[in-house]
Each structure stands twice: as structure tokens, then as C-alpha cells.
N, CA, C and O atoms as a MOPAC input file, in Angstrom:
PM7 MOZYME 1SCF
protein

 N      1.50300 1   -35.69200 1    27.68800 1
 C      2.57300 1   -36.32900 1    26.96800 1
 C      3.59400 1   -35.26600 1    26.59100 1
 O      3.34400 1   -34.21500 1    26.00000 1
 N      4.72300 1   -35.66700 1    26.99600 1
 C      5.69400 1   -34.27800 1    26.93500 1
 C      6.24900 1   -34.54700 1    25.47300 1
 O      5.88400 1   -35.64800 1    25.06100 1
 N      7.03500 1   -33.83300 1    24.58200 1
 C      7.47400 1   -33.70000 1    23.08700 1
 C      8.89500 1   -33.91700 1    23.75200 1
 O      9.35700 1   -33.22300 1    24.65700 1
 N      9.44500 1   -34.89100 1    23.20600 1
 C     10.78100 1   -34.82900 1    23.45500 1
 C     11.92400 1   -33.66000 1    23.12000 1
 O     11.70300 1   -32.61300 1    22.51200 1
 N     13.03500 1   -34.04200 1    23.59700 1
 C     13.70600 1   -32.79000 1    23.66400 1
 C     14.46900 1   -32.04700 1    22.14300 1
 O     14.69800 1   -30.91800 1    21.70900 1
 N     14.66200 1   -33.45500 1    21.72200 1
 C     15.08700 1   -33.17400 1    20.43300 1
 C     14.16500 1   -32.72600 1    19.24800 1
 O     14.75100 1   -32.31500 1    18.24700 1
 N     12.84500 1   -32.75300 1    19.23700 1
 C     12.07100 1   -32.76400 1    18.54600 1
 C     11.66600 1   -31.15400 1    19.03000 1
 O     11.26000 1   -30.48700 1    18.07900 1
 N     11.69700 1   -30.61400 1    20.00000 1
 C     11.59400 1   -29.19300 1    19.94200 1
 C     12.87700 1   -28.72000 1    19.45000 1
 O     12.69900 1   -28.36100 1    18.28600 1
 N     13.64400 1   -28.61400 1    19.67000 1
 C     15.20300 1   -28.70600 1    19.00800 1
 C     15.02100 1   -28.19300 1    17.37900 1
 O     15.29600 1   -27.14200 1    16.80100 1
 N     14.47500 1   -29.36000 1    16.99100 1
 C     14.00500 1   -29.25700 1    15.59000 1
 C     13.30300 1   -28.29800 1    15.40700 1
 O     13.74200 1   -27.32100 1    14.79900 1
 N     11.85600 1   -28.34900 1    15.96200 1
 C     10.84500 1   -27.19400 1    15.79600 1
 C     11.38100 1   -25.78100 1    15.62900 1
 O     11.23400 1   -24.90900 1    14.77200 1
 N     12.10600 1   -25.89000 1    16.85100 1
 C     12.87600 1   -24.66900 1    17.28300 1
 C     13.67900 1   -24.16300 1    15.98600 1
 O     13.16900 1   -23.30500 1    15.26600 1
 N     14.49800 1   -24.51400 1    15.80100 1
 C     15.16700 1   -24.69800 1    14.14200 1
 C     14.59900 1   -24.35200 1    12.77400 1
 O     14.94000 1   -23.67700 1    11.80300 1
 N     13.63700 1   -25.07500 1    13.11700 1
 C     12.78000 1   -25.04500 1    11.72500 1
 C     12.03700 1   -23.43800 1    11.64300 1
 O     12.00400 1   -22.68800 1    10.66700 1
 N     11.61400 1   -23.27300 1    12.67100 1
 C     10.86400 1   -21.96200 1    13.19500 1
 C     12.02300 1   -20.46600 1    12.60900 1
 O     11.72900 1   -19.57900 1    11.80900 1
 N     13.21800 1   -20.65100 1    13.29900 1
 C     14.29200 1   -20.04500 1    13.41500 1
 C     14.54200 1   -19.96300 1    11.72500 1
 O     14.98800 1   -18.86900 1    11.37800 1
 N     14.33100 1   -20.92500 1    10.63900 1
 C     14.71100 1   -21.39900 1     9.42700 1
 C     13.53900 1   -20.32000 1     8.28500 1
 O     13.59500 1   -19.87200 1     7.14000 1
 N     12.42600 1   -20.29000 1     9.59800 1
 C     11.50000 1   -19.83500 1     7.96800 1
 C     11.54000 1   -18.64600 1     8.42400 1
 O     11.34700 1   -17.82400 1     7.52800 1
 N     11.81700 1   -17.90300 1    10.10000 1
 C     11.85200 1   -16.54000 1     9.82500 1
 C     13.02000 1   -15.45200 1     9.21100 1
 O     12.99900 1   -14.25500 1     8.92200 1
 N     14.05700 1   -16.54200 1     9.17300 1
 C     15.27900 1   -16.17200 1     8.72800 1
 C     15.14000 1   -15.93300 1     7.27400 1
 O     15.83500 1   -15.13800 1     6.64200 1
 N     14.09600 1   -16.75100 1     6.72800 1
 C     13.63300 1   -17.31200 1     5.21300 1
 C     12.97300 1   -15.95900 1     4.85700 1
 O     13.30200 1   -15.20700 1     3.93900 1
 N     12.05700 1   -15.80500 1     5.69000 1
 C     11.03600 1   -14.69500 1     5.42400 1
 C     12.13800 1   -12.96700 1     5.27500 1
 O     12.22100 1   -12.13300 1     4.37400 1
 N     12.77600 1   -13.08000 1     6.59400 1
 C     13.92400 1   -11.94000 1     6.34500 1
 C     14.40300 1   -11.64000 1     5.49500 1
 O     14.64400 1   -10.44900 1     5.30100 1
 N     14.77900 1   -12.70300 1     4.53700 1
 C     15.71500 1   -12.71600 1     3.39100 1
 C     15.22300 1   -12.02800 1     2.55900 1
 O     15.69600 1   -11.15700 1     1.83000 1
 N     13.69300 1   -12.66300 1     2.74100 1
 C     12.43200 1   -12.33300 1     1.38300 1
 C     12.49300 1   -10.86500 1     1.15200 1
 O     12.88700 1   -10.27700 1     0.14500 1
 N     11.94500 1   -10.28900 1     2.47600 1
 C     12.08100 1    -9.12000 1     2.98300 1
 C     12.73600 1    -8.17300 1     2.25200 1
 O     12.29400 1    -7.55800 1     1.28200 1
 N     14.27700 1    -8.04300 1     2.98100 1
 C     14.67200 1    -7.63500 1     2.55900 1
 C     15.27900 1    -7.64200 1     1.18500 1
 O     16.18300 1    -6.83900 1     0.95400 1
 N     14.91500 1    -8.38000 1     0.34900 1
 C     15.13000 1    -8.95000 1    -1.23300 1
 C     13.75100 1    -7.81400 1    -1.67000 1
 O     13.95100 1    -6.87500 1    -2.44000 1
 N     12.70600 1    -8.01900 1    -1.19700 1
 C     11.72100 1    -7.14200 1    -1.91300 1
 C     12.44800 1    -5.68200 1    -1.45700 1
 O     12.96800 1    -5.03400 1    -2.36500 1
 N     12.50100 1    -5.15000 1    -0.08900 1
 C     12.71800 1    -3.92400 1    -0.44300 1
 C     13.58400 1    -3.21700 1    -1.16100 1
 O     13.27700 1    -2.21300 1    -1.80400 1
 N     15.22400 1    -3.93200 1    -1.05400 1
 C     16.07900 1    -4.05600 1    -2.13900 1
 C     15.62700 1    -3.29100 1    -3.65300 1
 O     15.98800 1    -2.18600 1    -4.05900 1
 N     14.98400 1    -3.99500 1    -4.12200 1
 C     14.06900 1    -4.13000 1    -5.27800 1
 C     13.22200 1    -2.65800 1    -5.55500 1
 O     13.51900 1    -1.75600 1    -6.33700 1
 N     12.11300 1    -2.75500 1    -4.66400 1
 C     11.58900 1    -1.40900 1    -4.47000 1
 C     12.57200 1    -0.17600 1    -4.43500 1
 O     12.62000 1     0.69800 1    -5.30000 1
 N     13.46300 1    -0.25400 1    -3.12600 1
 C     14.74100 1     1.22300 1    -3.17600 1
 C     15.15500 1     1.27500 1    -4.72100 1
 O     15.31200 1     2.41300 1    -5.16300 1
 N     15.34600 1     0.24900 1    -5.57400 1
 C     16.15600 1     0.32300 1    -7.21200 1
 C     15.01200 1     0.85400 1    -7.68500 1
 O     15.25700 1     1.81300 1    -8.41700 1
 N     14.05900 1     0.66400 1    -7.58800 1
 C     12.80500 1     1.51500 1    -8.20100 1
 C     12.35900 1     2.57200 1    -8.28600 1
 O     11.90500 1     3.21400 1    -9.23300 1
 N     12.59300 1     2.92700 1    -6.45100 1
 C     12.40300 1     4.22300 1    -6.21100 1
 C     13.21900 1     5.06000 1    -7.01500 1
 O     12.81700 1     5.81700 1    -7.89900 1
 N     14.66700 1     4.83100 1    -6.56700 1
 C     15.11900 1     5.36900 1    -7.65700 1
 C     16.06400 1     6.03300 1    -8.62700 1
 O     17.01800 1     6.79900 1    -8.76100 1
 N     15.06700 1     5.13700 1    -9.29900 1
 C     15.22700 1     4.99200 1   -10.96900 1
 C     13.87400 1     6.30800 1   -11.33000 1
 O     13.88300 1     7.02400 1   -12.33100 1
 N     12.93200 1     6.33800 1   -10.35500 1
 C     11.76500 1     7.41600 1   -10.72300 1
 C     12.37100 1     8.32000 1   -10.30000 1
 O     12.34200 1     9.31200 1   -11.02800 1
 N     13.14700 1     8.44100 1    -9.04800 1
 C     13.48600 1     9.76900 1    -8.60100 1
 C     14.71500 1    10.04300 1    -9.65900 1
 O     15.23200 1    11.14100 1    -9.86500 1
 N     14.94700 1     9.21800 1   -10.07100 1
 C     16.34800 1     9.81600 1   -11.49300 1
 C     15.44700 1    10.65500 1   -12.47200 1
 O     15.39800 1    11.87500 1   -12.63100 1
 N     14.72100 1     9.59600 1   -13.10800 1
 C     13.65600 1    10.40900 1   -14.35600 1
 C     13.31400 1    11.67900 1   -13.72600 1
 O     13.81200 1    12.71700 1   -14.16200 1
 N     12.18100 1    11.69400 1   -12.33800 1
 C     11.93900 1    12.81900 1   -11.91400 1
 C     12.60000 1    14.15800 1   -12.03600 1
 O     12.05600 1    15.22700 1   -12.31300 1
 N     13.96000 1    13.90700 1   -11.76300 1
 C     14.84200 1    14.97800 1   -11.67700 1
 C     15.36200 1    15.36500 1   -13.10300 1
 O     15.43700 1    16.51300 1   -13.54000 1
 N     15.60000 1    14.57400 1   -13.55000 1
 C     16.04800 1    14.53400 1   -15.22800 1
 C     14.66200 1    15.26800 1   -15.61500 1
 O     14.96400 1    16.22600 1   -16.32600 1
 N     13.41500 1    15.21000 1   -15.45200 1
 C     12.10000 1    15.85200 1   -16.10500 1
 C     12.10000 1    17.15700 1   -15.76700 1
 O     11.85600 1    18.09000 1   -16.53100 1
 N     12.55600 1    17.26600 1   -13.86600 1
 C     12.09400 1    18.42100 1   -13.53200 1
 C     13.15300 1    19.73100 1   -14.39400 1
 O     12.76100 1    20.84900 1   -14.72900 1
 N     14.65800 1    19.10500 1   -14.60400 1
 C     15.72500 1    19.94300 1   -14.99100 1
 C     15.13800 1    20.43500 1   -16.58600 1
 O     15.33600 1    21.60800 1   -16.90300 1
 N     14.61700 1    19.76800 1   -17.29700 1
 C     13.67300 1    20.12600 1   -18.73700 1
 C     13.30700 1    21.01700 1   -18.96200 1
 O     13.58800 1    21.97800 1   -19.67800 1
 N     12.19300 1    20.55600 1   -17.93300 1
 C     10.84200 1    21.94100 1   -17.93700 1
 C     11.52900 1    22.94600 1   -17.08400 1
 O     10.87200 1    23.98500 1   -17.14500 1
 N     12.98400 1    23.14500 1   -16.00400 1
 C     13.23200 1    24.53000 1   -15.67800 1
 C     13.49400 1    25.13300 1   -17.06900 1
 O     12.92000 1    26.11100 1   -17.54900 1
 N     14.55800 1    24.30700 1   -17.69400 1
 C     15.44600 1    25.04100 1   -18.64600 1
 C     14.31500 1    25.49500 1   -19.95400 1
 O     14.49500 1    26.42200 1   -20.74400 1
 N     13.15300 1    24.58100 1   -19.91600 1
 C     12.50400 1    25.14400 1   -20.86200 1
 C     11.85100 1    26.45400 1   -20.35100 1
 O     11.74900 1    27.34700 1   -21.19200 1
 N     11.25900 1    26.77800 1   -18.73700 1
 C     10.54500 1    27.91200 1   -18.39200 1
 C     11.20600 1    28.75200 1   -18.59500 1
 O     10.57800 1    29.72900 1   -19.00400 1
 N     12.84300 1    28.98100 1   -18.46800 1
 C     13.57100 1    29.34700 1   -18.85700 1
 C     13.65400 1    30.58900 1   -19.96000 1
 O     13.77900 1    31.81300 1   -19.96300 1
 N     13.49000 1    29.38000 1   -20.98400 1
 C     13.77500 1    29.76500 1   -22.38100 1
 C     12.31800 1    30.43600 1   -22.80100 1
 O     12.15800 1    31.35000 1   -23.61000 1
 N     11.32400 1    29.76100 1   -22.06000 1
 C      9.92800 1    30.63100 1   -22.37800 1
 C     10.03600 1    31.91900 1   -21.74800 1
 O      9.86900 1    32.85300 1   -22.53300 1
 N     10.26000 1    32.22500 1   -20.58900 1
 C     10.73800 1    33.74500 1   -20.05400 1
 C     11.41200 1    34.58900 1   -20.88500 1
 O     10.94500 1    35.70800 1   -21.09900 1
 N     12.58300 1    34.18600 1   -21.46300 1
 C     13.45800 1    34.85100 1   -22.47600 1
 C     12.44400 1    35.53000 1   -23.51800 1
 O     12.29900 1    36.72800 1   -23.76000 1
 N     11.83000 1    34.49800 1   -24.02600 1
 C     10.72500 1    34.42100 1   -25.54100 1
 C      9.68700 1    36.11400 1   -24.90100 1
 O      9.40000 1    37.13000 1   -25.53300 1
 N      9.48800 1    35.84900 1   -23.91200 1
 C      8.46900 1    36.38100 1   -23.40100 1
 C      8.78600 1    38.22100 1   -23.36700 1
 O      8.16600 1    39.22400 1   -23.71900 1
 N     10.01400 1    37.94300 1   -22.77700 1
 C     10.28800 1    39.05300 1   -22.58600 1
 C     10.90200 1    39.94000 1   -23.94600 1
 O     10.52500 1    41.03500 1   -24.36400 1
 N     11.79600 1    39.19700 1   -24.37200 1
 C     12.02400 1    39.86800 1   -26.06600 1
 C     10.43500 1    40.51500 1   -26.71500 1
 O     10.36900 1    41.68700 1   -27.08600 1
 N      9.15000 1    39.52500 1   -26.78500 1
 C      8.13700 1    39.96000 1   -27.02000 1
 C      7.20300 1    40.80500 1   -26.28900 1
 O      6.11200 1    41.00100 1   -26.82400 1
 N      7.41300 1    41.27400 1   -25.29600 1
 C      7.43900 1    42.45700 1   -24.91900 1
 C      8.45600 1    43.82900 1   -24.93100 1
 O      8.33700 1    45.05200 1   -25.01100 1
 N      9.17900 1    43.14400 1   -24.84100 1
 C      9.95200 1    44.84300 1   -25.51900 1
 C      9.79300 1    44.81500 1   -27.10000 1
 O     10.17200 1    45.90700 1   -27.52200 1
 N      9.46300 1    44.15700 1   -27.92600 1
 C      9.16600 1    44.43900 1   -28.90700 1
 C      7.84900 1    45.05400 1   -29.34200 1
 O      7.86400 1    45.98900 1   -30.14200 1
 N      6.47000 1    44.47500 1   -28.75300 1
 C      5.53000 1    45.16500 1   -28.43800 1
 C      5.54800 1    46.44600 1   -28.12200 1
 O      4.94500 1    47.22200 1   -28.86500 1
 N      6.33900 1    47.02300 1   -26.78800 1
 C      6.86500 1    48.30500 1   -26.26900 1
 C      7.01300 1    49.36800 1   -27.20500 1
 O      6.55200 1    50.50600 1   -27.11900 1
 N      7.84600 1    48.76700 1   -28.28700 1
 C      8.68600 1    49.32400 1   -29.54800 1
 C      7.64600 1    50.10100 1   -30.10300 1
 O      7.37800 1    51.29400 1   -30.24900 1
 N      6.97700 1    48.59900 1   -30.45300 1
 C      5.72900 1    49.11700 1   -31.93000 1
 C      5.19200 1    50.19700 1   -30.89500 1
 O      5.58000 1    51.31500 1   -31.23200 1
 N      4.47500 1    50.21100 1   -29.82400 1
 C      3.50300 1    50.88800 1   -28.94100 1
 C      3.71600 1    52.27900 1   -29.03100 1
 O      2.87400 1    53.16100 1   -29.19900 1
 N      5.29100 1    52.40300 1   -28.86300 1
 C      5.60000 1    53.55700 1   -28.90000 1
 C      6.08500 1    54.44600 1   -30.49300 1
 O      6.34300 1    55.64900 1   -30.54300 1
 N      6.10800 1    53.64400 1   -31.48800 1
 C      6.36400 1    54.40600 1   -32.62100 1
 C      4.88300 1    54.52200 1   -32.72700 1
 O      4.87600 1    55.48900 1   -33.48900 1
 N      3.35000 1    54.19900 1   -32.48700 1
 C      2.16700 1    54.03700 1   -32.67400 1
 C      1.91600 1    55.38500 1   -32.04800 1
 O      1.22800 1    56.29100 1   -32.51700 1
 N      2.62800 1    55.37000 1   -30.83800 1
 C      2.45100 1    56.63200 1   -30.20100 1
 C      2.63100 1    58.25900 1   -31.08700 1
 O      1.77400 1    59.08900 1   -31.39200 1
 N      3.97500 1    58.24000 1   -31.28500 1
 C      4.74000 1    58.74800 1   -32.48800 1
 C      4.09800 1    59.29800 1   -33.28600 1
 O      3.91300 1    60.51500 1   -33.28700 1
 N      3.38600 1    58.05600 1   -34.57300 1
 C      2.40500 1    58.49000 1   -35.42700 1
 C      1.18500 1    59.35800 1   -35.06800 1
 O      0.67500 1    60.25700 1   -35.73700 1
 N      0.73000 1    58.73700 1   -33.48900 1
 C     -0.79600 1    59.25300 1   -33.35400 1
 C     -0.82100 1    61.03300 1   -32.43000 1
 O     -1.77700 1    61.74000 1   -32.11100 1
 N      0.85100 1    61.25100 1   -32.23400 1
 C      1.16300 1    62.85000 1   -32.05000 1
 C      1.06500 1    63.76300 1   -32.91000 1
 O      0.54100 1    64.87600 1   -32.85900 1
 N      1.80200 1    63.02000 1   -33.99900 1
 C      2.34200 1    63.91400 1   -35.80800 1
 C      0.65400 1    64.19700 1   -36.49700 1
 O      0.51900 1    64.72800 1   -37.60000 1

């Protein structure tokens, strides 16, 4: 029994209707996801710029407290000549 012609027509259509449907979906979710991504890769970068500027500022700390150490070390020295 053959399906008439119009009735594949339809099928055809309908078929054509939900993958077009599904496409949409598709690309609606990844849409979605890329705004996600990012929004983390914003924070990310915004976090990573933090902690440089803070290693930063800990290097500075670090190093003042060693030449200050240095200091004492060597007036210690000083005393333990005299």
C-alpha cells in the first residue's frame, strides 16, 4: 500500500520542523553555556589579577624583611668583634 504523496509531503515537513526545532534548542543551550563560560573566565581573570598583585606586595614585604634582618645580623656581628 503506497502512502500518498501528500502525506509524505507532510511527514517530510514535519521531520524538517522538529530538526529545525531541535537546532534552535541547540543552539539556545550553547548560547547560554558560552555566557557562562564567560562570566567564569571574567571572575577567573579578575581572581588571577588579585593574587598577582597580592604576590606582589608579599615579595616587597619579604624583601624589606630581609634587609632588615641583614641589618640586625650585621650590627650582631659588630657587637660580637668589640
Amino acid at each position: 500500500m503506497a502512502v500518498p504523496r501528500e502525506e509524505q509531503e507532510l511527514d517530510s515537513l514535519a521531520s524538517l520542523e522538529e530538526r529545525v526545532t531541535r537546532a534552535v534548542d541547540l543552539v539556545s543551550a550553547l548560547r547560554q553555556e558560552r555566557d557562562q563560560l564567560a562570566q567564569k573566565l571574567s571572575s577567573s581573570e579578575a581572581e588571577s589579577s588579585r593574587l598577582a598583585a597580592e604576590l606582589d606586595h608579599l615579595r616587597g614585604e619579604r624583601k624589606q624583611v630581609r634587609t632588615r634582618i641583614e641589618k640586625l645580623l650585621g650590627q650582631m656581628d659588630l657587637l660580637s668583634a668589640s
